[in-house]
C-alpha atoms as a printed R data frame, in Angstrom:
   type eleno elety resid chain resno       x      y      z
1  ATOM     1    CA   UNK     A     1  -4.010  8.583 -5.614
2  ATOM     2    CA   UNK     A     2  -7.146 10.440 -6.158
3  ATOM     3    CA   UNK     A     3  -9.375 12.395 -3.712
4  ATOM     4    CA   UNK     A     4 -12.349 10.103 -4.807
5  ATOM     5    CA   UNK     A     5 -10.263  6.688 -3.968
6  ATOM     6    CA   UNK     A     6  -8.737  8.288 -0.690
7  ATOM     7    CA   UNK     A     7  -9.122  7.377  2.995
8  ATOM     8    CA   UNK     A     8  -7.596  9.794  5.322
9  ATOM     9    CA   UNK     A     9  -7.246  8.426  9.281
10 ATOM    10    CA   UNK     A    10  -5.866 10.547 12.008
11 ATOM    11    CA   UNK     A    11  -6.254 11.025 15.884
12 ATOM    12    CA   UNK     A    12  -6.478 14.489 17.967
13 ATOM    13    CA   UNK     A    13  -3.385 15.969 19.587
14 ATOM    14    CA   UNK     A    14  -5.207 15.736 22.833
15 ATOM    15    CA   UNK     A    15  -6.711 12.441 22.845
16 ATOM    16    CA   UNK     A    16  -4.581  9.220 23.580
17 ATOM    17    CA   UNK     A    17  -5.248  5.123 23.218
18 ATOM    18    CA   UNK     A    18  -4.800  4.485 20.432
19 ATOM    19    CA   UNK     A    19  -2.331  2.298 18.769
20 ATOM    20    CA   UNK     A    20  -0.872  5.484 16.968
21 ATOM    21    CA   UNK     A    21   0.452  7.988 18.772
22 ATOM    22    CA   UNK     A    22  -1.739 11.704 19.474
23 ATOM    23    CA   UNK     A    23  -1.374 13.739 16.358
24 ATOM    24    CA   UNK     A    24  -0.853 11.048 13.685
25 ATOM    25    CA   UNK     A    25  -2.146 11.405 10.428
26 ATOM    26    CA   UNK     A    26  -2.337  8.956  7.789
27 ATOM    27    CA   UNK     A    27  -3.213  8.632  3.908
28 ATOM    28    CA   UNK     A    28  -4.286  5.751  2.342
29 ATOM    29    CA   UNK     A    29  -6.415  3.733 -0.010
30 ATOM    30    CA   UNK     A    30 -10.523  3.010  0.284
31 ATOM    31    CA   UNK     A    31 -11.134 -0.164  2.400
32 ATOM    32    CA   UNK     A    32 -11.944 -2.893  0.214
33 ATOM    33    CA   UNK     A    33 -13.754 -5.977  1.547
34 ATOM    34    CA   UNK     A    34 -11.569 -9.173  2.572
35 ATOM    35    CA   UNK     A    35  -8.457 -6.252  2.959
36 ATOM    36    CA   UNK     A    36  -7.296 -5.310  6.075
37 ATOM    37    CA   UNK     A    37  -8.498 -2.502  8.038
38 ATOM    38    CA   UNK     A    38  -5.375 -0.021  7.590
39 ATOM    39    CA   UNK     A    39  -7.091  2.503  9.790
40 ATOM    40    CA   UNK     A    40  -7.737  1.090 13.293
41 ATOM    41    CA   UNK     A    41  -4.808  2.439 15.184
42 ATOM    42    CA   UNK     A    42  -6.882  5.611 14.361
43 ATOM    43    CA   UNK     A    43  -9.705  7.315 15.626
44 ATOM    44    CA   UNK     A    44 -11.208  9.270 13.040
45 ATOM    45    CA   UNK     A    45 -11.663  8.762  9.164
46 ATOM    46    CA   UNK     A    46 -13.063 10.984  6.326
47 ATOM    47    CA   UNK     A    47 -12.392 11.752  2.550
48 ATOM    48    CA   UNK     A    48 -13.872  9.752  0.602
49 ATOM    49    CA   UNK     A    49 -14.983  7.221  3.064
50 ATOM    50    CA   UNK     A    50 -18.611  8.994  2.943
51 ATOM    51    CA   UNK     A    51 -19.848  7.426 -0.435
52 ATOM    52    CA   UNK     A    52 -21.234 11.040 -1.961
53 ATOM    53    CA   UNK     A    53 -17.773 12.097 -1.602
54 ATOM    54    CA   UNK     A    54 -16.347 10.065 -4.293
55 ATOM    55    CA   UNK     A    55 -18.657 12.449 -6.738
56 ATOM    56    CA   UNK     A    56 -17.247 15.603 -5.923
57 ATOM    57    CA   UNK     A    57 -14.058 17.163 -7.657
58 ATOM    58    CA   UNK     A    58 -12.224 20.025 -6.930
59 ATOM    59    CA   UNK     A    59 -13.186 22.756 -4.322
60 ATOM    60    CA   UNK     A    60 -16.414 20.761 -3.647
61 ATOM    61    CA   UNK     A    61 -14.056 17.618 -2.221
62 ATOM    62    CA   UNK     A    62 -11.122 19.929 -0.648
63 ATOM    63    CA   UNK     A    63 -14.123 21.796  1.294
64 ATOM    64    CA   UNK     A    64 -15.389 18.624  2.361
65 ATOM    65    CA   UNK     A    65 -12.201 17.550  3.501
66 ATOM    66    CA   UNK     A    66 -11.142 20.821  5.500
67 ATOM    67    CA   UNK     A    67 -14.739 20.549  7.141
68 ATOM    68    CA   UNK     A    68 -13.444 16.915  8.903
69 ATOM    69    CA   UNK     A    69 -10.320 18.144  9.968
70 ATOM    70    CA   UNK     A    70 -12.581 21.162 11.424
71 ATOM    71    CA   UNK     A    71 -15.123 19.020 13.529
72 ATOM    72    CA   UNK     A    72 -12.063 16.946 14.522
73 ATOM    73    CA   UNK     A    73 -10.462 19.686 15.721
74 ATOM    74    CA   UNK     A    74 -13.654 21.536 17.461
75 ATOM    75    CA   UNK     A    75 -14.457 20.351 21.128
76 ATOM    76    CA   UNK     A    76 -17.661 18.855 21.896
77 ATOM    77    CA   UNK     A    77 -17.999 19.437 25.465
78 ATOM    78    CA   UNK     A    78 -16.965 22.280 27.920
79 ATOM    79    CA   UNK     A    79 -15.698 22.896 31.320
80 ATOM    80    CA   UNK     A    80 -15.628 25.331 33.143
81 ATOM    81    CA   UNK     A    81 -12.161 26.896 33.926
82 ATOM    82    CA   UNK     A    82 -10.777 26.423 37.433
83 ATOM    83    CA   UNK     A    83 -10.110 29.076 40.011
């Protein structure tokens, strides 16, 4: 499977509800219309499921890729640590 026809799915190690489990990763095929929705029990999505992605090849798509798993990964609010 190509990076330009790939949907990758996963779900944080910290967060949970979802139908699969904390951590779970998963590799799969574009959505297509009229196919079901592979990636529901999942909370995030990237690769080539932003359109201009599908044009880049090579370090341009890997970068791309690595900066998803980075925002994933990167907390967007902060609390203060307890006493």
């Amino acid at each position: 499977m190509k990076a330009k026809d790939t949907l990758i799915a996963w779900n944080s190690i910290k967060e949970a509800g979802h139908r699969a489990p904390p951590g779970s990763i998963a590799v799969g095929p574009l959505l297509q219309r009229e196919e079901p929705d592979w990636s529901q029990p999942y909370s995030s999505t990237g690769g080539a499921a932003y359109s201009f992605r599908q044009k880049l090849f090579g370090a341009s798509q890997q970068l791309e890729v690595l900066k998803d798993w980075y925002r994933s990964s990167t907390p967007t609010s902060h609390t203060a640590p307890s006493s």
